[in-house]
N, C-alpha and C positions, 0 to 999 in steps of 0.2 A: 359431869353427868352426861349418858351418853344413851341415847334412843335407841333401845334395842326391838321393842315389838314390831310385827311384821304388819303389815298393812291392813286394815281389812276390807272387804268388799266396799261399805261406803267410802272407806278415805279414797279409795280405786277410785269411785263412780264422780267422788268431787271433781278430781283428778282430770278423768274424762270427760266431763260436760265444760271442763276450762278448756280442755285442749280442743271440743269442738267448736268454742267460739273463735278461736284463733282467724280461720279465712276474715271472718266478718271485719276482725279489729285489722288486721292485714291490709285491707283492702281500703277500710279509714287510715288507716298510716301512708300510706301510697300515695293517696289523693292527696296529701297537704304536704308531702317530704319536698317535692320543690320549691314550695311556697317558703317553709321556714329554714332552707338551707340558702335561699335566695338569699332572704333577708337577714339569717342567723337571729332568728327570734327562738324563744323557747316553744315547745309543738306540747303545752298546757293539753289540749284537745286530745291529743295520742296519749300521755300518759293517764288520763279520764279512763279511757276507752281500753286502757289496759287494765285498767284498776275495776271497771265495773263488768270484765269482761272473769274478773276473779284469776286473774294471772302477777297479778303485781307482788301477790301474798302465797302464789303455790308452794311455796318451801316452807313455811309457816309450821312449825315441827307437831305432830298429832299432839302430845304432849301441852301446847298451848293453845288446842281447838283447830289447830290449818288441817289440812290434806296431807302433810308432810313428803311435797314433790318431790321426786329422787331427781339425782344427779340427771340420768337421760333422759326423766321430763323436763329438765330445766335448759338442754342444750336441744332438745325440738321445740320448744314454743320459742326460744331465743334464734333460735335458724328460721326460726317463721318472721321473726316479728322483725328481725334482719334484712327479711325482704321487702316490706314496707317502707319500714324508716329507722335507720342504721342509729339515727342517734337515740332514737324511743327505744331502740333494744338496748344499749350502753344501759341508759338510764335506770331501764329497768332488771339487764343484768347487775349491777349492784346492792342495787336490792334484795331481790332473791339471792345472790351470794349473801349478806349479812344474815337474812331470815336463815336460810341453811345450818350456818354457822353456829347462830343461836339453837338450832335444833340438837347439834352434833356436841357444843361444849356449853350451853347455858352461860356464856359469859357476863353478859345482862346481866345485871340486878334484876331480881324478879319486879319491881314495882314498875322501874324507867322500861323495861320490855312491856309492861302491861301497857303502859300508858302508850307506847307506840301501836300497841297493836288496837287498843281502843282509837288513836288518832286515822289507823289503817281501816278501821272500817267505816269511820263517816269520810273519807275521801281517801285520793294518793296519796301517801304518805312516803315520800321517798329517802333514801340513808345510802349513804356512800362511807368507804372507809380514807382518809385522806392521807397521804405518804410522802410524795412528790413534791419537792422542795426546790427552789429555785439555784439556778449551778447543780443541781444532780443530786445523788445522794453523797453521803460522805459516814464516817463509822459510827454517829450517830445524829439524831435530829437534830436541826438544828433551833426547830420549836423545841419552848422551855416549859417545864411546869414548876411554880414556884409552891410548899407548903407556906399557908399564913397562917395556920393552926386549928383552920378549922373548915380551908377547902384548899383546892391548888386551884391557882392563876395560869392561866397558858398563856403565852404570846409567844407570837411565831408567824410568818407564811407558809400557807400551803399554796403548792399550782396545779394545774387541771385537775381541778375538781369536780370531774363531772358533774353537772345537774346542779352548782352551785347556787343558785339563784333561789333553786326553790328545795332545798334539801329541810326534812321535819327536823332530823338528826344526822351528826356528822361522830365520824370515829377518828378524832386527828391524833396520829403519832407524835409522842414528842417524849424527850428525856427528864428525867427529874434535876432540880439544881440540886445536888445532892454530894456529898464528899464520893461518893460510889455512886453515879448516877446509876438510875435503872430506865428501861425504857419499857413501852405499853402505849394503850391504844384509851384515850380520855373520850366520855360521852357527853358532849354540846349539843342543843339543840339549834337551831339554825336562828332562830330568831331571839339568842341570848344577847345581853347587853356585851359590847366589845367583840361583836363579832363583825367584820364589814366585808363586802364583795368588792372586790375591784374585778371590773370587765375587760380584764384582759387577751378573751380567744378571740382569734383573730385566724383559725387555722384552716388548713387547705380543706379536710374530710370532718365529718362530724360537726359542722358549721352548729345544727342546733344542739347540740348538747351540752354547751352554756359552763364549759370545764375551764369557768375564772379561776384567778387567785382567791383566796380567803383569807385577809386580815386577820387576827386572832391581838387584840391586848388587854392583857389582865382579866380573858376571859373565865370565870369563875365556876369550879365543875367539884360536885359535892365527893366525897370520899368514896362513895360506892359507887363513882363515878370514873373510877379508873381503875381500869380491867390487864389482869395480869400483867403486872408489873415485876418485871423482869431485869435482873444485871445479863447485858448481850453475852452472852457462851456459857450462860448458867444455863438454861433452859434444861429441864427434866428430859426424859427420854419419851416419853406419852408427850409433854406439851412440844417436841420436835416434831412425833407424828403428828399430832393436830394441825399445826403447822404445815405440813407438807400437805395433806389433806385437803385444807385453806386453798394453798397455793394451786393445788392439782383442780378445784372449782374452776379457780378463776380463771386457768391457763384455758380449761377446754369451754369454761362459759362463751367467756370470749371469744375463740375460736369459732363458735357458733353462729353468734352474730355475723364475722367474716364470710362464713360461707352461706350464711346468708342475701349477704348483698351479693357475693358470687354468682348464686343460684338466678338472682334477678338479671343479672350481667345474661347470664347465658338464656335467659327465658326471653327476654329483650331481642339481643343476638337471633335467635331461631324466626322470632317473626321479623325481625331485616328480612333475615336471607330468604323469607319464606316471600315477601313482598314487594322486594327492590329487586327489578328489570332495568338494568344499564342499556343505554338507546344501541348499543351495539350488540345487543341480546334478544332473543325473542322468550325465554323462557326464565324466571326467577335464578338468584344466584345458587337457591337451596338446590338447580339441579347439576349445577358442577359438584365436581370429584373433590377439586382441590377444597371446595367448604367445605364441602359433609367431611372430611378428613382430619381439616380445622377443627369444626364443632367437634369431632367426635375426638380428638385430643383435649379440648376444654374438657368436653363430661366425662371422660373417663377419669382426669386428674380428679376431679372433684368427690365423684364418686369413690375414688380412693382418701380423699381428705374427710370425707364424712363417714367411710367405716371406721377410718381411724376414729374420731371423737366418738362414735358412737359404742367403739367396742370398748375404748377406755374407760368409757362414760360407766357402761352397764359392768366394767370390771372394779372400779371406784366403790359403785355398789352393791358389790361383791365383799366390800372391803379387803381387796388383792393389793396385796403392799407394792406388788411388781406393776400395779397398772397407774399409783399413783406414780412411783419412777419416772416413770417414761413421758410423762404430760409436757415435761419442758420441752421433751423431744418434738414432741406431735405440736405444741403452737407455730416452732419453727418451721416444720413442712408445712402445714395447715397453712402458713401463710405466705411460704414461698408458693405456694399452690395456688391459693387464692386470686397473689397479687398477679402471679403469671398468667391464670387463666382471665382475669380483667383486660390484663394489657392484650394479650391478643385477641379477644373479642374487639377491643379500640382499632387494633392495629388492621381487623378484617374489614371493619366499618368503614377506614377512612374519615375523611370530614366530617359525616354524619355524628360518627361518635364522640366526636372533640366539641359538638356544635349545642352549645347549651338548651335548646330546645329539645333532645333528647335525654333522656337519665341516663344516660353508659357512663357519662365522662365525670356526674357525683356518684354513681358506683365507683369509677377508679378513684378518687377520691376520696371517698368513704373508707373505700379499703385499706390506703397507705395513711390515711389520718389514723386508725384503727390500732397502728403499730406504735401509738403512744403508750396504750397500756401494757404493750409487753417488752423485756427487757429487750436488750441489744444482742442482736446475732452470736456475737462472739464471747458474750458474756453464758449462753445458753450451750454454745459451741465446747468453751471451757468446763464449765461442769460436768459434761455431759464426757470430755475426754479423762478427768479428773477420774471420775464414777467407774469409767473404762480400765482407766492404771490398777485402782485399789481393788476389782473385781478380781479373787484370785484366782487362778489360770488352772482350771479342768484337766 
């Protein structure tokens, strides 16, 4: 089922008074991003403050009461929220990817949707989709779902799973024990019996985003509780768009977040240069050539990494088959973009910016932790030449 009406003026006006709260929640994520990346505590407080700021739920499809965010509202309040506190936008980008999603294919059982979206208004209600399996991936999960005749049992590890600790619902992948397995996406909620956290991040960037392992045995998940269920290369030609579609959220969601914390890098950056007088100087370093040339190489990258997301953004919701394409393409520069323009903000600062008393050096941080949720260079590189060969020659 697939959301075709066009907006109207109030779903607009919900829309806007979220995105106006933005600075405010911004500005609370800021104030405590050091505090719980220090300590890699979960930032509870930030996801509040997202949720009561009416952003946790923008993508919430009209259809089930939301605002039904489009794709470009969900990568500016995640570029915002980015700036704040990189792991509060993670967390909350998965979310809204999931709501999305539900908006675009109803995959949900209507009742397990209601009930999440009833749990979403008396607080955060968070949901991640789980995939990431220990040793990598391989051709198919290596989480199991057993029928006993009257629900399936999952067990299995997931890893980085974002938001672990405190997820309402989880969409873990896993295959059927089946003579023909099939695979699909089972709905757990977080606090089902046989499900256990083991705390295992321990990682360089996204300190609070709490992406444990998730034990999974003999976790028990009712029949409407496994959503499209699929033999791998059967898929329909519609459930490959959808698919791709999926993937083109996630690629530019995320991206968002990145130049997010970019954006802070360089907001940071401007007031050094604008305040640091070296004793061999009489006037700030903002009035040499060789910064302002720096700087003005950082913002120009960036500004190019953000029309990219933003014009895909608005071509996605266009539904431009050409603009979903290209999303693999745009995470990869986006984040060669990103990560470059971090390090040479580091590499302008000097000491100051390695010297954990400043945020530059959990921006850089932030940024290459970031690149856990998207594939490997060369994996995006190949497809992407793959797509090249088969395109046939004008």
């Amino acid at each position: 089922m697939t959301q075709t009406a066009g907006p109207t003026a109030e779903d607009r006006t919900a829309v806007t008074e979220a995105l106006g709260r933005l600075p405010r929640v911004v500005d609370l994520l800021a104030a405590r991003a050091e505090e719980h990346d220090r300590d890699g505590t979960f930032p509870y407080q930030g996801i509040e403050a997202v949720h009561e700021a009416g952003l946790l739920t923008l993508t919430v499809g009209r259809r089930f009461g939301g605002p039904g965010g489009t794709l470009l509202d969900t990568v500016r309040v995640l570029a915002q929220l980015g700036r704040g506190d990189a792991s509060v936008a993670v967390l909350t980008a998965f979310t809204l990817l999931q709501h999305a999603e539900q908006a675009r294919t109803g995959a949900w059982p209507t009742a397990g949707y209601r009930r999440f979206l009833t749990e979403s208004r008396r607080g955060p209600a968070l949901v991640n989709t789980l995939r990431a399996e220990p040793g990598g991936a391989g051709p198919l999960p290596a989480t199991v779902a057993r029928w006993d005749g009257g629900a399936w049992l999952l067990t299995g590890r997931k890893s980085d799973c974002a938001g672990a600790e405190a997820l309402a619902w989880m969409a873990v992948w896993a295959r059927t024990e089946e003579e023909v397995p099939r695979v699909g996406a089972f709905l757990v909620r977080g606090d089902s019996e046989g499900v256990e956290i083991d705390p295992t991040w321990d990682q360089l960037g996204l300190r609070a985003s709490a992406g444990h392992d998730v034990v999974l045995d003999g976790v028990r998940v009712a029949p409407e509780g496994a959503l499209r269920l699929t033999v791998p290369g059967a898929a329909s030609a519609a459930e490959q768009a959808a698919d791709g579609t999926t993937r083109a959220w996630h690629d530019l969601a995320l991206c968002a977040v990145q130049l997010g914390v970019a954006r802070a890098a360089q907001e940071w950056l401007v007031r050094f240069l604008q305040q640091r007088t070296p004793a061999n100087l009489t006037e700030p370093l903002a009035t040499l050539p060789r910064y302002r040339t720096a700087l003005g190489e950082i913002a120009a990258a960036l500004i190019g990494a953000e029309e990219l997301v933003h014009g895909l953004a608005a071509g996605i919701d266009r539904n431009e088959p050409e603009a979903v394409a290209r999303t693999g393409a745009a995470q990869l520069l986006v984040n060669r973009a990103v990560t470059t323009a971090v390090q040479q903000a580091v590499s302008l600062t000097g000491n100051p910016g390695l010297s954990r008393r400043h945020p530059l050096e959990r921006y850089l941080r932030d940024v290459l932790g970031g690149r856990t949720y998207f594939p490997a260079d060369e994996l995006v590189l190949d497809a992407i030449g793959r797509a090249a060969l088969d395109r046939p020659a004008r």
